[in-house]
N, C-alpha and C positions, 0 to 999 in steps of 0.2 A: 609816118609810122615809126621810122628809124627815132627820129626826134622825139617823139612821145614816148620809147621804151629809153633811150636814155636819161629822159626827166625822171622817169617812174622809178627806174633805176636809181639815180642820182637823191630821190624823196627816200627812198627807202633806202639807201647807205646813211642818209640825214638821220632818219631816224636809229638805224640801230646805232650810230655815235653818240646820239642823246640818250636812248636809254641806258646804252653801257656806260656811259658816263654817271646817269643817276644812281646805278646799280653799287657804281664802284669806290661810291660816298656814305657807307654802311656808319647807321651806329652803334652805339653801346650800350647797354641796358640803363650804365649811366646819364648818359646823355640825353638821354628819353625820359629818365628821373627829371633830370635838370631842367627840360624846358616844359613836362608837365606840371611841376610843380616848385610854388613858390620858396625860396628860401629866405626863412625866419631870421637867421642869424648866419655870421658868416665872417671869420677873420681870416684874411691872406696870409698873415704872416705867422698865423698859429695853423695855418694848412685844417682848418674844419667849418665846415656848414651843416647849419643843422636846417633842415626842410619842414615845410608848415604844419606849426603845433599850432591849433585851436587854444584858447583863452590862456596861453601861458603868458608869461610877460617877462623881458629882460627884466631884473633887477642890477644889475653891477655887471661889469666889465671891466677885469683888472686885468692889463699885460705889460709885462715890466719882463723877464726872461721864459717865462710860463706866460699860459692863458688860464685865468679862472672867470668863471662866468656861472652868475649866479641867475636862475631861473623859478617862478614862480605859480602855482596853478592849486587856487584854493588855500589849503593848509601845507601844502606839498612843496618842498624846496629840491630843485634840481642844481649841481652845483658840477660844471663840467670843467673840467681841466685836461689840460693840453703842455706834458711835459716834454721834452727833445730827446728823451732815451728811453731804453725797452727796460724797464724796471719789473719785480715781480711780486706777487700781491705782499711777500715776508719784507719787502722794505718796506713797501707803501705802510704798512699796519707799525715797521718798528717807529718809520719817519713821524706818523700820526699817531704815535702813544698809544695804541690800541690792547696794552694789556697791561695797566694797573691796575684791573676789577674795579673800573669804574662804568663798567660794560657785560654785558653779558651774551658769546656768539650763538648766535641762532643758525646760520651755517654758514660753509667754507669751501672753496675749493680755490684754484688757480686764478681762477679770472672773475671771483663772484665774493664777498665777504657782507654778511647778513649781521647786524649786531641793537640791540638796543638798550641804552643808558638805564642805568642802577640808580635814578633819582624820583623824588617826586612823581614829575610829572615826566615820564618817559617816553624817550625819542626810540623813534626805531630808524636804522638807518641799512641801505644794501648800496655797497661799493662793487661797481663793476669796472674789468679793467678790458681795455683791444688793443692791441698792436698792433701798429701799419706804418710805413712810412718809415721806420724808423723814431720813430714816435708813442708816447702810451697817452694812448684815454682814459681819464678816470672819467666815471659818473659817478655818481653820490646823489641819491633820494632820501630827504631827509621829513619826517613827519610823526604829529603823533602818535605812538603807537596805536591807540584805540583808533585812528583814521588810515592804516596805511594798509591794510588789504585791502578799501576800498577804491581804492588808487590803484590798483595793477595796471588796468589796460591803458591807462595814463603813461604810467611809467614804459609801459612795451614799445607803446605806439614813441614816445619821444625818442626815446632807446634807439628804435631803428629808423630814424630822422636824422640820426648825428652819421655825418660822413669826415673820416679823416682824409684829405686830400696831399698833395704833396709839394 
């Protein structure tokens, strides 16, 4: 009888070291990202993965001291860039010539710049900027404009696929 409450005993301290041990292996909401779902794209060394966009497709991949990466889905260009400093949208726009009137903004703010071309056949384009890491994201959705409101939920869903890592 002795013997059998020490086994019983001895099972049940087994157990609560195992579950406290599983307990104490918690994840992160990222990490539950990461192994539910696949990633699309993904440079180490520009610290960003972007997680599963449906029928989009790499176009280019250029990294040389930046990341730029050109993305594709229908008429719709995604153009992601990954620079090593926290810039703020008045450079990005002085950097990109964004005001010879060759342009016309449709809106603005800090982290958001809406604009589409003064030509012909006119692009409409919305620059978004994140910070993280140490690091600025651009995105840039680039399409015609007759086609790019219907493009939202494209752009949202890719939008919140890009993770800046470190």
């Amino acid at each position: 009888m002795l013997k059998g409450r020490k086994m019983l005993f001895c099972l049940l301290a087994g157990l609560l070291v195992v579950t406290g041990c599983s307990s104490a292996s918690s994840t992160t909401p990222e990490q539950v990202q990461e192994e539910s779902e696949q990633i699309f794209f993904e440079n180490m060394d520009a610290g960003i993965k972007i997680y599963e966009a449906p029928n989009w497709t790499l176009e280019q991949e250029v990294f040389s001291k930046n990341l730029n990466a050109t993305f594709k889905y229908e008429t719709l260009k995604a153009i992601v860039s990954v620079i090593p400093s926290e810039k703020t949208m008045e450079q990005i726009k002085t950097e990109l010539q964004l005001g010879d009137g060759l342009i016309t903004v449709l809106d603005e703010n800090d982290n958001f710049f809406s604009f589409h071309t003064n030509q012909k056949e006119s692009i409409r384009s919305d620059l978004f900027l994140d910070h993280d890491y140490g690091k600025t994201l651009i995105v840039t959705f680039m399409s015609p404009s007759e086609d790019f409101s219907s493009y939202r939920g494209e752009i949202e869903q890719f939008k919140e696929n890009i993770k800046l890592t470190q």
